[in-house]
C-alpha positions as CSV (number, residue, x, y, z in Angstrom):
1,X,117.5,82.7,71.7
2,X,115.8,86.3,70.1
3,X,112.8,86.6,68.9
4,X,114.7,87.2,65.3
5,X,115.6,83.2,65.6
6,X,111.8,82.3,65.5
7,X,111.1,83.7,62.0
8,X,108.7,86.4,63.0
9,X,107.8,89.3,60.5
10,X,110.0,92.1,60.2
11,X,107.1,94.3,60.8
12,X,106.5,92.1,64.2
13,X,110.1,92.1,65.1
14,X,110.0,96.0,64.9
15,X,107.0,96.5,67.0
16,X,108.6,94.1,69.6
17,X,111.6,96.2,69.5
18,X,110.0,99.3,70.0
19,X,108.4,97.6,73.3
20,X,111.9,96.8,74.1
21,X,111.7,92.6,74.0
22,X,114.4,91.0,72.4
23,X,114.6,87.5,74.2
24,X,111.6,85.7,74.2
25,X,110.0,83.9,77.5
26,X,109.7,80.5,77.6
27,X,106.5,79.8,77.1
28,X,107.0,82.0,74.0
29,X,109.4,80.2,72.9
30,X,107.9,76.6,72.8
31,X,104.8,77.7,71.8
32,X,105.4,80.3,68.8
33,X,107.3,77.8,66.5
34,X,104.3,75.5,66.7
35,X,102.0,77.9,65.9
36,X,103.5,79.1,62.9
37,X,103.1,75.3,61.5
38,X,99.6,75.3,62.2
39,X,99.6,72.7,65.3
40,X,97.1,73.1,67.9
41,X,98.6,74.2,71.4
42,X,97.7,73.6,75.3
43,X,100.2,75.7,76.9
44,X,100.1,76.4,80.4
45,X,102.9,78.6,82.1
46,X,103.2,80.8,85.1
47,X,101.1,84.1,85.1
48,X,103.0,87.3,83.8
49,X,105.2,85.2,81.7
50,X,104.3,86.1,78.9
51,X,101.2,83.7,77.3
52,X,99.5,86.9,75.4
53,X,102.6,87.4,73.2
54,X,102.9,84.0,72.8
55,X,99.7,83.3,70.6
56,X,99.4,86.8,69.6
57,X,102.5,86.9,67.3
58,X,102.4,83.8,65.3
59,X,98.0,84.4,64.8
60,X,99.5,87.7,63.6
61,X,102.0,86.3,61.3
62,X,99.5,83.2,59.9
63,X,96.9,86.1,59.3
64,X,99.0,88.8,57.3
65,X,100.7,85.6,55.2
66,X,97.4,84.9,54.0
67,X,95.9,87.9,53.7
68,X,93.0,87.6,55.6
69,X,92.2,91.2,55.6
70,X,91.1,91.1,52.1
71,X,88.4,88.5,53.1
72,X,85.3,88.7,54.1
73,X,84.2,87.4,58.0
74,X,86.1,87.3,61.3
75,X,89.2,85.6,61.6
76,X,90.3,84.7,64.4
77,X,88.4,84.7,68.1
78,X,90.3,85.2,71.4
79,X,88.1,84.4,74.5
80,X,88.7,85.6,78.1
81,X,87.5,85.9,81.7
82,X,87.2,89.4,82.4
83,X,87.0,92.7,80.4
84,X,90.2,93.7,81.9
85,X,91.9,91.1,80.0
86,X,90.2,90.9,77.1
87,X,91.4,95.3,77.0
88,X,94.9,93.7,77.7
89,X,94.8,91.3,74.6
90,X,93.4,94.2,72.8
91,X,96.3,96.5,73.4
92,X,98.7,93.8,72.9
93,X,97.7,93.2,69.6
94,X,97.3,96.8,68.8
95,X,101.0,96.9,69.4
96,X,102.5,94.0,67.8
97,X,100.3,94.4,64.3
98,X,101.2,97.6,63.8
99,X,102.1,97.4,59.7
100,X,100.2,94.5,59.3
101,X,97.1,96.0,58.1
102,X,94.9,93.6,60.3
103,X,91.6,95.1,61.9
104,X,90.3,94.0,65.2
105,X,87.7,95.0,68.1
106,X,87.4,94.2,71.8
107,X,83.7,93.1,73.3
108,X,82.8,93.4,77.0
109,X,80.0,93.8,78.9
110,X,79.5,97.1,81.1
111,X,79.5,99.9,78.3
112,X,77.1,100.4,75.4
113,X,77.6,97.7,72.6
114,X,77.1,100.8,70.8
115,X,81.3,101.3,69.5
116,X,81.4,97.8,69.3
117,X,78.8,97.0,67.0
118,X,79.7,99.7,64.9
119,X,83.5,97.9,64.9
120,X,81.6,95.1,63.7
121,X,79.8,96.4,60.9
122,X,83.1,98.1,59.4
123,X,84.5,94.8,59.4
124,X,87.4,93.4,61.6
125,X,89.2,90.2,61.2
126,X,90.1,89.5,64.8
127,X,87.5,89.6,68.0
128,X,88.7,89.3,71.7
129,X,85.9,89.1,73.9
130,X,84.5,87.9,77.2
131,X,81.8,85.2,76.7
132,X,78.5,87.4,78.0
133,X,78.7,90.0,75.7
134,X,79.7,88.0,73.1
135,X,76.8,85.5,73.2
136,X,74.7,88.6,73.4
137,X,75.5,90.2,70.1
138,X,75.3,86.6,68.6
139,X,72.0,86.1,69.4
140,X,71.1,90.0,67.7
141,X,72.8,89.1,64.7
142,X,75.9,91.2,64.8
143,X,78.8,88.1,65.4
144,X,79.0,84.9,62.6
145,X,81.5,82.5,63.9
146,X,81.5,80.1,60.4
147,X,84.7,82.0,58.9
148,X,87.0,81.6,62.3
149,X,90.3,80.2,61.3
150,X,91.8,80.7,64.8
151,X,90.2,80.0,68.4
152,X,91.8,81.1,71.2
153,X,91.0,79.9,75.1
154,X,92.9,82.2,77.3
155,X,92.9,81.9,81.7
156,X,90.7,79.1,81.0
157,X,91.1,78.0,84.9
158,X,89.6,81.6,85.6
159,X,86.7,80.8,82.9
160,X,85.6,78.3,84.4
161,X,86.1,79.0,87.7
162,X,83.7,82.0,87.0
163,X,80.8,79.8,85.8
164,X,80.9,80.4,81.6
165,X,81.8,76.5,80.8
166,X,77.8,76.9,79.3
167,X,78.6,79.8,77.9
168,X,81.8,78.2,75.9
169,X,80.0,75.6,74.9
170,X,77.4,77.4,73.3
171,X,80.2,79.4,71.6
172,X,82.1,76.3,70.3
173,X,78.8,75.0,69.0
174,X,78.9,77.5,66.8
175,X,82.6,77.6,65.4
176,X,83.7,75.2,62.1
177,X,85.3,71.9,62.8
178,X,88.5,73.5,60.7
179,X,90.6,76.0,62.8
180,X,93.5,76.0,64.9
181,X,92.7,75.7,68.5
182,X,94.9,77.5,71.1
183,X,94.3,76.8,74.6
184,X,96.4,78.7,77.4
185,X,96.2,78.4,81.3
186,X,98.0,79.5,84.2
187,X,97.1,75.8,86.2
188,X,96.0,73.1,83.9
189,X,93.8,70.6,86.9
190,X,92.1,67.5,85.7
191,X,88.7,69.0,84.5
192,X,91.1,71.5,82.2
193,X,92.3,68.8,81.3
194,X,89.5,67.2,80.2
195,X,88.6,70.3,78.5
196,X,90.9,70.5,76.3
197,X,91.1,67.3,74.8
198,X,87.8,67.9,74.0
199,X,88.6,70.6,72.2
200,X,92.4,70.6,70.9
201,X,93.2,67.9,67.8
202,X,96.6,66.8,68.2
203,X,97.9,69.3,70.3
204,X,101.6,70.0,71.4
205,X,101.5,70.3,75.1
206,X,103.4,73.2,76.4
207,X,104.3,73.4,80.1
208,X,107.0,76.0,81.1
209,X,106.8,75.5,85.1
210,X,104.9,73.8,87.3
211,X,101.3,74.5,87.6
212,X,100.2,76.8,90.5
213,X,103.9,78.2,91.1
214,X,104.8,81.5,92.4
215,X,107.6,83.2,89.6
216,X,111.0,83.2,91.1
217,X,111.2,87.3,90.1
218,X,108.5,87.9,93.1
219,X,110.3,87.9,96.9
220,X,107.4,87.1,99.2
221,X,106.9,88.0,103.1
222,X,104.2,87.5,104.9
223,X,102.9,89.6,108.6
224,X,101.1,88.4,111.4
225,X,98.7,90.9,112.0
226,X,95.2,91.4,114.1
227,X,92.4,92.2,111.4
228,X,92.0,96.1,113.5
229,X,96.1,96.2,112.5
230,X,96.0,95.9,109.0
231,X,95.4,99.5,107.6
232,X,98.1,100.9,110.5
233,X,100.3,98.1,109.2
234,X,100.2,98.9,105.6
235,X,101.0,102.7,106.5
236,X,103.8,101.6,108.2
237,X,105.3,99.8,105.4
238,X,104.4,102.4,103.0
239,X,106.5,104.6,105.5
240,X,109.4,102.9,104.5
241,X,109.4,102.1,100.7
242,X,110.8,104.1,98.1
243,X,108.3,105.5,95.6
244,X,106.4,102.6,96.1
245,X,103.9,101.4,93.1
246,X,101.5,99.2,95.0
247,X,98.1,96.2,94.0
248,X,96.2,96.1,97.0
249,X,94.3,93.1,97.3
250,X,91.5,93.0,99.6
251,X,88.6,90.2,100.3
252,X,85.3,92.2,99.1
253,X,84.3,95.5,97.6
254,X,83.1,97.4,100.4
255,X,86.5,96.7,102.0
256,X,88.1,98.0,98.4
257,X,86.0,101.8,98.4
258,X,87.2,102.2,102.5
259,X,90.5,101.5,102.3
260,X,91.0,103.8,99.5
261,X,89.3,106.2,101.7
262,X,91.2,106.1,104.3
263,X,94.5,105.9,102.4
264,X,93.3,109.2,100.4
265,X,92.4,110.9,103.5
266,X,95.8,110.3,104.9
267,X,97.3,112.0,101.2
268,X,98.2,108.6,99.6
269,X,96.4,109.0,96.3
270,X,94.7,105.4,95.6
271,X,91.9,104.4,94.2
272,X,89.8,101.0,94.3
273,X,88.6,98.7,91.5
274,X,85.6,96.5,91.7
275,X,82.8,95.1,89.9
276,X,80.5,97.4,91.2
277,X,82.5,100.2,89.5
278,X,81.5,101.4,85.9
279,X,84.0,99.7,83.5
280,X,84.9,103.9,82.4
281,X,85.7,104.2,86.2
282,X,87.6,101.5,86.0
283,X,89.5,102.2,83.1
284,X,90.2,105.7,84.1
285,X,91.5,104.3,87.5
286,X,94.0,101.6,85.6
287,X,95.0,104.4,83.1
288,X,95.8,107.0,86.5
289,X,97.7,104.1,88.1
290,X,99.7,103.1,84.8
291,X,100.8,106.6,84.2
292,X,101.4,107.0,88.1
293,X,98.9,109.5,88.8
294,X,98.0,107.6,91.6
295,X,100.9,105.7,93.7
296,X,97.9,102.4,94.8
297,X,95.4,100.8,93.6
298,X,92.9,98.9,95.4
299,X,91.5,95.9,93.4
300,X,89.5,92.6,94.2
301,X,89.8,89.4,92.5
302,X,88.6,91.0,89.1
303,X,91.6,92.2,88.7
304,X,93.8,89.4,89.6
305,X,94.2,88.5,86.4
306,X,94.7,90.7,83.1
307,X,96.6,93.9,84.5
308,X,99.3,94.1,82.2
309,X,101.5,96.9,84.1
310,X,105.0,96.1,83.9
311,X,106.4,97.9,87.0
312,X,104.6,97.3,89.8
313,X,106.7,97.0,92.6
314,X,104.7,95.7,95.4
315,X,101.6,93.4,95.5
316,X,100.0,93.7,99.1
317,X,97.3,91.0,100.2
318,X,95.5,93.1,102.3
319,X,93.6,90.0,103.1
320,X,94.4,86.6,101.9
321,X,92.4,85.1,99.1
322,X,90.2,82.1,100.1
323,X,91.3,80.1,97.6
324,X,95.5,79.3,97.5
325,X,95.8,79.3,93.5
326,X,94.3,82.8,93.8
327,X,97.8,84.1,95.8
328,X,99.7,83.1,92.8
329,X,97.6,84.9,90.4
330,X,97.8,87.9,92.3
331,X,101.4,88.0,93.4
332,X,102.0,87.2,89.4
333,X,101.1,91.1,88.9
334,X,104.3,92.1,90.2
335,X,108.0,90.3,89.2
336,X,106.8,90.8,85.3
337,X,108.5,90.7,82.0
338,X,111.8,90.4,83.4
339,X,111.4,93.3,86.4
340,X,111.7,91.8,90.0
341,X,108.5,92.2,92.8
342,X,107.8,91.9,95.8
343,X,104.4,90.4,97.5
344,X,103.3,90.8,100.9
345,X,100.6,89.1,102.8
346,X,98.9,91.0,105.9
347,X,97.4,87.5,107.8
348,X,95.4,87.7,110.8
349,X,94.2,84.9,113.4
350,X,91.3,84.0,111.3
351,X,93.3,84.0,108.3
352,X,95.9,81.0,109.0
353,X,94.2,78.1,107.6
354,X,94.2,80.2,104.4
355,X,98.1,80.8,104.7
356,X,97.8,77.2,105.0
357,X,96.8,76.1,102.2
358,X,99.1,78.9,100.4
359,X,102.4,77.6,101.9
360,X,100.9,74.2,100.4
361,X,101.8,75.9,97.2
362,X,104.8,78.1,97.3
363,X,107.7,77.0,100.0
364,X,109.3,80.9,99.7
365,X,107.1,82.8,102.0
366,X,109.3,84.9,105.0
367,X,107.9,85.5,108.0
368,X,108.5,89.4,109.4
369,X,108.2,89.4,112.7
370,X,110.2,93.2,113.7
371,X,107.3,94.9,113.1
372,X,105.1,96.9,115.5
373,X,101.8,95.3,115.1
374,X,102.8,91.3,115.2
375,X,100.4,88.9,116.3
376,X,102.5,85.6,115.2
377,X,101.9,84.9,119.5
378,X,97.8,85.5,119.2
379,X,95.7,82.8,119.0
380,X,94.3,81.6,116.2
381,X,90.4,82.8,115.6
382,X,87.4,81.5,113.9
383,X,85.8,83.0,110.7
384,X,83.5,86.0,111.1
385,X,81.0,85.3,108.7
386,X,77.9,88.1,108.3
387,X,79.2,89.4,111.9
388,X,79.4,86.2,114.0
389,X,81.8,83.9,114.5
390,X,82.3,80.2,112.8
391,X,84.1,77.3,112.3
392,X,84.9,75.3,109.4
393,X,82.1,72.4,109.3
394,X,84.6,69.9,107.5
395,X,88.2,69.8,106.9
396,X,89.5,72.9,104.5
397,X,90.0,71.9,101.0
398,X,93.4,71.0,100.5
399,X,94.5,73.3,97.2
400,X,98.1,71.8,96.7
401,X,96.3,69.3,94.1
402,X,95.4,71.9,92.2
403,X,91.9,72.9,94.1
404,X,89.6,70.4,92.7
405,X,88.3,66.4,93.4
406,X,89.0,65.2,89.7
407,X,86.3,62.1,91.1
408,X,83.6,65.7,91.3
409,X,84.2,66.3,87.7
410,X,81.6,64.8,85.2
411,X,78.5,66.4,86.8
412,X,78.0,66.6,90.3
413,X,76.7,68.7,92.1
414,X,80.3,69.2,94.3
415,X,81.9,70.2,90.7
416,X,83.8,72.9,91.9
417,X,85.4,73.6,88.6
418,X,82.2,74.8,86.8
419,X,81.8,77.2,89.4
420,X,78.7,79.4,89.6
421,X,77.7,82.3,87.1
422,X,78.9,85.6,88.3
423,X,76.5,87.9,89.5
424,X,78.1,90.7,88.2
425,X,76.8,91.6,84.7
426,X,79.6,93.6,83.6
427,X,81.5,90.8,82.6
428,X,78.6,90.4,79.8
């Protein structure tokens, strides 16, 4: 199968050729031919496999058939998590309408709305935006969603996860009853689920690999390690890759800004990524690392989804994530478009219940245990929460069911699913 057997544009089927795709994914492959006849999709595939292309082309296509760029009003909406992937989606579709004469504009919070309402007065016929910002310039008057044709639902698990299920529903209020509906997740739980039915008339289910899985393009290793280990540990293996292009995961921000630090003082150029940074920093730091100025980058969870970045060879878990479907979004940076990756977890004592409820998920984890700083023998320690130490007060939640009580969902106060708002405003 090409992408020349699924009926694509020549001008599409150029720009994918200059990107170097021939063969489509999966996922694309299900999903594109149903698009192109109008049917509404629920697709939910493995993370880096390729769901962006997979909506964008055929919404491409629909929109340069009927000329929608000589009509008046948006188009077509694309909603994301994070800024990060809403710029992803954005460049994406830069690339594959090239020719097609087709305007659009990204909207994120964290930067003057001062370009992007000026993108909206010119006129655009395609929006992707997170649902802060969004709702914002709705409420001043700048965004009309009556002439949306398409509606796209992108990382919904993340969306949700993040606390905007008020915010999506305030958005869908406002969208007409006729559109095509395209709804894409890496895990598709119950309350998704729910969600899209909801939402999706008809749809053709799409489902490439199991939910929550790990892609089979990522090798994974794990090391026992005392928490005072870690940065000597990830020196160590640094030591011994090749021109190594490394994510860095770690657990909070603070942790992010002194790693980098100490990395740079030893003459590893890195930087860190956070919420706390200005989305410019940000996007100077992703540019630096794309054109490997800078050989690490040091991200939390905002960035575990929507880095588009083809050749990263490692992902490093610096600390494990507390929730297991999180691991598989972040190793799914790495092992992309075709390239293999590898992922590697540092976990200390008070880190194994996490690993836990990781191994629940993906059985391929090796343990390395001829290293200098192993702690496989140490004991296993409590949590050290705000500097003391404590236990769990109830059994861990078991995440191999894909995270959530599907009894919790309607509207209890245990919904885990809704989540809670973020704090962090630049995701408006």
């Amino acid at each position: 199968m090409t992408f020349e057997n699924l009926n694509l544009l020549p001008q599409i089927l150029s720009s994918l050729k200059a990107k170097g795709y021939t063969q489509p994914t999966p996922i694309q492959e299900r999903s594109i031919p149903h698009i192109l006849e109008g049917k509404d999709i629920c697709g939910s595939a493995q993370t880096g496999t390729g769901k962006t292309a997979a909506f964008a082309l055929p919404m491409l296509q629909l929109l340069f058939n009927s000329k929608a760029h000589q009509r008046k009003g948006l188009k077509a909406l694309i909603l994301a998590p994070t800024r990060e992937l809403a710029q992803q989606i954005s460049d994406s579709f830069r690339d594959y309408g090239k020719g097609l004469h087709l305007r659009h504009t990204v909207i994120y919070g964290g930067v003057s709305q001062h370009g992007q309402t000026n993108a909206l007065r010119s006129g655009v016929d395609i929006v992707i935006a997170t649902p802060g910002r969004l709702l914002d310039l709705m409420e001043q008057g700048f965004v009309h969603l009556n002439t949306i044709e398409f509606f796209v639902l992108d990382e919904v698990d993340r969306m949700l996860d993040m606390g905007f299920i008020n915010d999506i529903k305030k958005i869908i209020a406002k969208l007409p009853s006729k559109k095509q509906t395209l709804f894409f997740s890496a895990t598709m739980p119950v309350e998704i689920k729910k969600l899209s039915d909801s939402l999706l008339k008809n749809p053709v289910i799409v489902q490439t690999a199991p939910a929550s899985t790990a892609a089979v393009t990522v090798k994974q290793y794990v090391y026992h390690v005392k928490t005072e280990n870690k940065k000597a540990l990830l020196k160590f293996i640094l030591d011994k890759e090749s021109k190594p292009h490394v994510l860095v995961f770690t657990r909070t921000k603070r942790g992010a800004d002194k790693l980098a630090k100490s990395l740079n003082a030893d003459g590893i150029k890195a930087e860190a990524i956070h919420g706390n940074k200005s989305q410019n920093a940000r996007q100077k730091a992703l540019d630096r690392f794309k054109n490997r100025q800078i050989s690490m980058l040091i991200a939390t969870d905002v960035a575990s989804r929507g880095l588009d970045i083809t050749e990263i060879s490692h992902v490093i878990n610096f600390d494990l994530p507390e929730e297991a479907e999180t691991y598989i979004h972040r190793i799914g940076r790495t092992g992309r478009a075709g390239y293999s990756g590898i992922a590697i977890s540092f976990c200390s004592p008070d880190e194994r219940a996490q690993l836990r409820d990781i191994n629940k998920l993906t059985k391929s984890i090796e343990v390395v245990e001829a290293h200098p700083y192993d702690a496989s023998q140490a004991s296993e320690e409590p949590r050290k929460l705000n500097g003391q130490q404590q236990r769990r007060s109830g059994p861990r939640r078991n995440n191999s069911n894909s995270g959530h009580n599907p009894n919790k969902g309607g509207g209890g106060n245990n919904s885990n699913w809704r989540g809670r708002r973020t704090n962090d405003r630049s995701y408006r």
